[in-house]
C-alpha positions as a printed Julia matrix, in Angstrom:
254×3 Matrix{Float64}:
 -13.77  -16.38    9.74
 -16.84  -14.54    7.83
 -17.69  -15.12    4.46
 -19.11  -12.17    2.2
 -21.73  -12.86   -0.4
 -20.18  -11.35   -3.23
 -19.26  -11.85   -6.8
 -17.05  -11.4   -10.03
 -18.51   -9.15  -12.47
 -18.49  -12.44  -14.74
 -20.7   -14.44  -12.41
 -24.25  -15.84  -13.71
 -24.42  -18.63  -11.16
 -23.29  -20.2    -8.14
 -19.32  -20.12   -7.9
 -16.59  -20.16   -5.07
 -13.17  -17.66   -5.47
 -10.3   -18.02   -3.23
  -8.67  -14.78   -1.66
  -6.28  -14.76    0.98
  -5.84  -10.92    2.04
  -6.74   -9.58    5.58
  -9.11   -6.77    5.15
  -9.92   -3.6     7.47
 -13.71   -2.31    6.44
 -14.36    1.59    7.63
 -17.55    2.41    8.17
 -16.4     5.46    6.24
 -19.37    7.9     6.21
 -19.24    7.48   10.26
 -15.55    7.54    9.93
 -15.34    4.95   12.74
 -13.86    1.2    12.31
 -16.2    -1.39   12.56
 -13.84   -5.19   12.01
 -11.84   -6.98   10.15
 -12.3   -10.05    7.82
  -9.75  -12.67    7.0
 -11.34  -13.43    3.28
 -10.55  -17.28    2.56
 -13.23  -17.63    0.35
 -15.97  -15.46   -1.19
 -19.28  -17.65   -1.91
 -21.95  -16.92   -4.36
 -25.38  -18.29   -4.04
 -28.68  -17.2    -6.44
 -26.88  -14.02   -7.63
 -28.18  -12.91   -4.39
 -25.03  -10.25   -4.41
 -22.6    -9.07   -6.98
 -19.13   -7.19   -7.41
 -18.53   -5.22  -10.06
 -15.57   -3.55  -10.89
 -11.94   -4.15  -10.89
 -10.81   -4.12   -7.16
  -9.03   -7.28   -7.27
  -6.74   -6.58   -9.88
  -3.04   -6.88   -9.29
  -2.3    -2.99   -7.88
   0.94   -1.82  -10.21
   0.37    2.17   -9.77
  -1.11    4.58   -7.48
  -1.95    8.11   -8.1
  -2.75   11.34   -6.03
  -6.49   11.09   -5.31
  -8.17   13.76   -7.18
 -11.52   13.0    -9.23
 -11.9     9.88  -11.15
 -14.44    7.93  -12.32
 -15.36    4.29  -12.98
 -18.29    3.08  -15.04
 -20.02   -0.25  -13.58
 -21.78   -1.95  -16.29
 -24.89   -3.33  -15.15
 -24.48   -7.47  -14.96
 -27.81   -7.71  -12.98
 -29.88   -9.26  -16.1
 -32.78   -6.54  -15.57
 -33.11   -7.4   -12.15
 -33.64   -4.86   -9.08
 -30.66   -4.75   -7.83
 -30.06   -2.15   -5.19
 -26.45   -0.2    -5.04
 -24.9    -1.41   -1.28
 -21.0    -0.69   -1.18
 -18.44    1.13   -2.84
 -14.81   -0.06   -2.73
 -11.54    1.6    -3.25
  -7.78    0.88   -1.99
  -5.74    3.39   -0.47
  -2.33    3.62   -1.02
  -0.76    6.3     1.2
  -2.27    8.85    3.88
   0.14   11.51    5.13
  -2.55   13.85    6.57
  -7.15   13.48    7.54
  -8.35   13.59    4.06
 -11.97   14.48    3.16
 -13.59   13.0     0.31
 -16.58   12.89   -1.53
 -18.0     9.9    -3.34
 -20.26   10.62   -6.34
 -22.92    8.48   -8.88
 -23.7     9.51  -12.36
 -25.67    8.05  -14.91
 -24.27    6.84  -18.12
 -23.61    9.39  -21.02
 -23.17    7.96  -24.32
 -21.6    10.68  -26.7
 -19.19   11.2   -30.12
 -15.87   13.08  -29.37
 -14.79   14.92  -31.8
 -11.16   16.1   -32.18
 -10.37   18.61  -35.31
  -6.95   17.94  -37.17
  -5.38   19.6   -39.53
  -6.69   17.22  -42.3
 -10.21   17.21  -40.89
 -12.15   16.05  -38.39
 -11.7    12.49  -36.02
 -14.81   10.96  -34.47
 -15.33    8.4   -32.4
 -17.93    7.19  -29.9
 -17.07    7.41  -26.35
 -18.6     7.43  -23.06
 -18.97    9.68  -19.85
 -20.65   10.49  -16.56
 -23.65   12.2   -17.28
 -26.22   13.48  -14.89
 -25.66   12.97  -11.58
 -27.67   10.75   -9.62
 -28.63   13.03   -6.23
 -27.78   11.79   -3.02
 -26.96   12.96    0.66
 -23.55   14.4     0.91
 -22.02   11.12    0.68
 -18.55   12.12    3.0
 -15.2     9.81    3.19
 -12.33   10.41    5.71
  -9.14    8.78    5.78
  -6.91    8.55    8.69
  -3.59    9.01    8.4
  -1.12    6.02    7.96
  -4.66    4.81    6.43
  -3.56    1.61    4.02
  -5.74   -1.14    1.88
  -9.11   -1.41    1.21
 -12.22    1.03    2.23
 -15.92    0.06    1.83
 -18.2     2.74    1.73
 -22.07    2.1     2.33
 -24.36    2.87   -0.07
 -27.44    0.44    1.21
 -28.95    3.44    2.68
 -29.68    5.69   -0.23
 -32.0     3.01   -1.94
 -30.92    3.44   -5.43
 -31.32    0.59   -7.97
 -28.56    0.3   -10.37
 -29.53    1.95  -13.7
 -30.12   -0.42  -16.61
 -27.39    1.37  -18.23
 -24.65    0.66  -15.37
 -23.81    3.64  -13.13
 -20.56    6.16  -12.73
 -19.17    6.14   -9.42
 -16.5     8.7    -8.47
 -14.4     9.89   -6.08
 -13.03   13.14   -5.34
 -10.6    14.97   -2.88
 -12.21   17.62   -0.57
  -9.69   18.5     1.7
  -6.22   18.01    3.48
  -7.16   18.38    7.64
  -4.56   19.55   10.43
  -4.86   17.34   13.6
  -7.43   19.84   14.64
  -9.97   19.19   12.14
  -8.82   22.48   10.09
  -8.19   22.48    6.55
  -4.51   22.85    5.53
  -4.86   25.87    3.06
  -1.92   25.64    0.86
  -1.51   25.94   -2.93
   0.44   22.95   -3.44
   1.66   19.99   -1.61
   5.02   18.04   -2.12
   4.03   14.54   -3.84
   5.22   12.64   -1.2
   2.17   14.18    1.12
  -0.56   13.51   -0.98
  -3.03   10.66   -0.64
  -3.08    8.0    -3.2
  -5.26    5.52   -4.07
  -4.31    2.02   -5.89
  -4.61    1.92   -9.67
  -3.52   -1.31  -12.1
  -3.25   -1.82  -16.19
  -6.52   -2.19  -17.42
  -8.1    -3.43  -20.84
 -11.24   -1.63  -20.08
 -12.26    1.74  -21.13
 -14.19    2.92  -18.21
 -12.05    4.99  -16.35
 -13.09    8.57  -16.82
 -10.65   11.68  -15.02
 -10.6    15.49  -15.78
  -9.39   18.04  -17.85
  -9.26   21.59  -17.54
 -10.31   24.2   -19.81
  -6.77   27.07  -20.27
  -7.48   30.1   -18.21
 -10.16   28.95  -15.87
 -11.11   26.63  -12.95
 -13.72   24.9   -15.28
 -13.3    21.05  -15.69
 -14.96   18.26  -17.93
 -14.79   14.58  -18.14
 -12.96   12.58  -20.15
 -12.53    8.66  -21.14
  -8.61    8.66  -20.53
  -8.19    4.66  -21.62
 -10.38    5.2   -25.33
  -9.07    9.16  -25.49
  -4.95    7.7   -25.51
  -6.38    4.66  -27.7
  -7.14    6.73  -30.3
  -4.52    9.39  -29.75
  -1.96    6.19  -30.87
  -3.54    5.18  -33.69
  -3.77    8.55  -35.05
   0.12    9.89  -34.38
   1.74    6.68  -34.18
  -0.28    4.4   -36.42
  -0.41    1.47  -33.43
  -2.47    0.36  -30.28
  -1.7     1.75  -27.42
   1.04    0.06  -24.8
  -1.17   -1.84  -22.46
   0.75   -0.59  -19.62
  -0.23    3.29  -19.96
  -3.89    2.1   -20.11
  -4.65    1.86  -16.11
  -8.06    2.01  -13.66
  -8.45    2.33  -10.12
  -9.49   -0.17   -7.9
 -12.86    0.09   -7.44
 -15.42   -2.09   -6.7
 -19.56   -1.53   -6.56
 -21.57   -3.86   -4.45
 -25.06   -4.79   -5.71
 -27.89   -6.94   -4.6
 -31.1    -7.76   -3.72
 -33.32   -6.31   -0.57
């Protein structure tokens, strides 16, 4: 059995968590399988390694990949600590897919949204300039299921002091040849989805479209249908239509 230095994204000290889940690791920029780890316990020693994130959470949904984003707040106490893996679970793989992982810095903003009786504002939060990289290129097999580390070591990039934006995005459908499938639309059941779960956090960001064109902006979904409820129906939100993906971020120290 191996044991991975990682953490909680609570962790300020030396702690032990029990996890009983078999685990296949891609090597996912190479697209080739390296081994598997039978996790029985994940040990923590100087803060040497943290993981941020929500991956463990309890997996309720899934949706069709597309382009979502989840903000890692930076637990690192100032320290130099060095973005190594991203995490994410997948749910179902029909066909090759191509993806495209992406880091952002932080963008604090106010959203505005103009009613009839004037105008609602509210702070909210977004990527913001991306953070430049290599092409950084995910493939999924199909039948593909469970968890997918993607390295991230090899770009060098501390973690802002402002925590970081990490998304991913769908590419491409491939044929067994390596072709891309050009179609306009694909029946649900032949999409791939990733693993999402009912979240109290607000830092899952997707997209919206602007009418008439192929333009698209962020937006914080979670804090967005927060205050969408307490404006039309006067009450929180259910907790169960606020939801995040399962990703994780990897940092620690060289």
């Amino acid at each position: 059995m191996k044991t991975l230095l990682l953490a909680s994204t609570v962790l300020l000290g030396t702690a032990v968590y029990a996890q009983n889940t078999l685990v296949a690791v891609d090597d996912s920029v190479n697209n080739a399988n390296l081994q598997s780890y039978q996790i029985k316990e994940v040990v923590i020693s100087d803060m040497r390694e943290i993981l941020l994130g929500e991956l463990d959470a309890k997996s309720k949904k899934s949706k069709p990949v597309g382009r979502d984003a989840y903000y890692f707040e930076n637990k690192t106490q100032g320290n130099n600590f060095f973005l190594e893996s991203f995490f994410f679970k997948v749910d179902r793989a029909k066909y090759r897919t191509k993806l495209q992982v992406h880091l952002y810095k932080k963008k604090n903003y106010t959203e505005e949204v103009y009613l009839e009786t004037g105008t609602l504002t509210y702070p909210s939060f977004v990527p913001g300039d991306e953070i430049k990289t290599e092409d950084i290129i995910v493939y999924i097999n199909p039948g593909r299921k469970g968890l997918v580390e993607v390295d991230l070591l090899q770009f060098d990039i501390v973690i802002p002091m402002d925590g970081v934006f990490v998304s991913l995005e769908l590419i491409s459908y491939l044929d067994e040849s390596g072709a891309v499938i050009k179609r306009s639309k694909f029946k649900e059941k032949e999409l791939t989805t990733i693993d999402f779960h009912p979240s109290t956090t607000d830092n899952y960001c997707g997209t919206a479209s602007v009418y008439g064109t192929d333009d698209e902006f962020w937006i914080n979904s979670n804090k967005r249908l927060r205050t969408d409820y307490i404006y039309a129906f006067k009450k929180e939100a259910p907790e169960k239509m606020l939801v995040a993906p399962n990703f994780g971020l990897k940092v620690g120290r060289k």
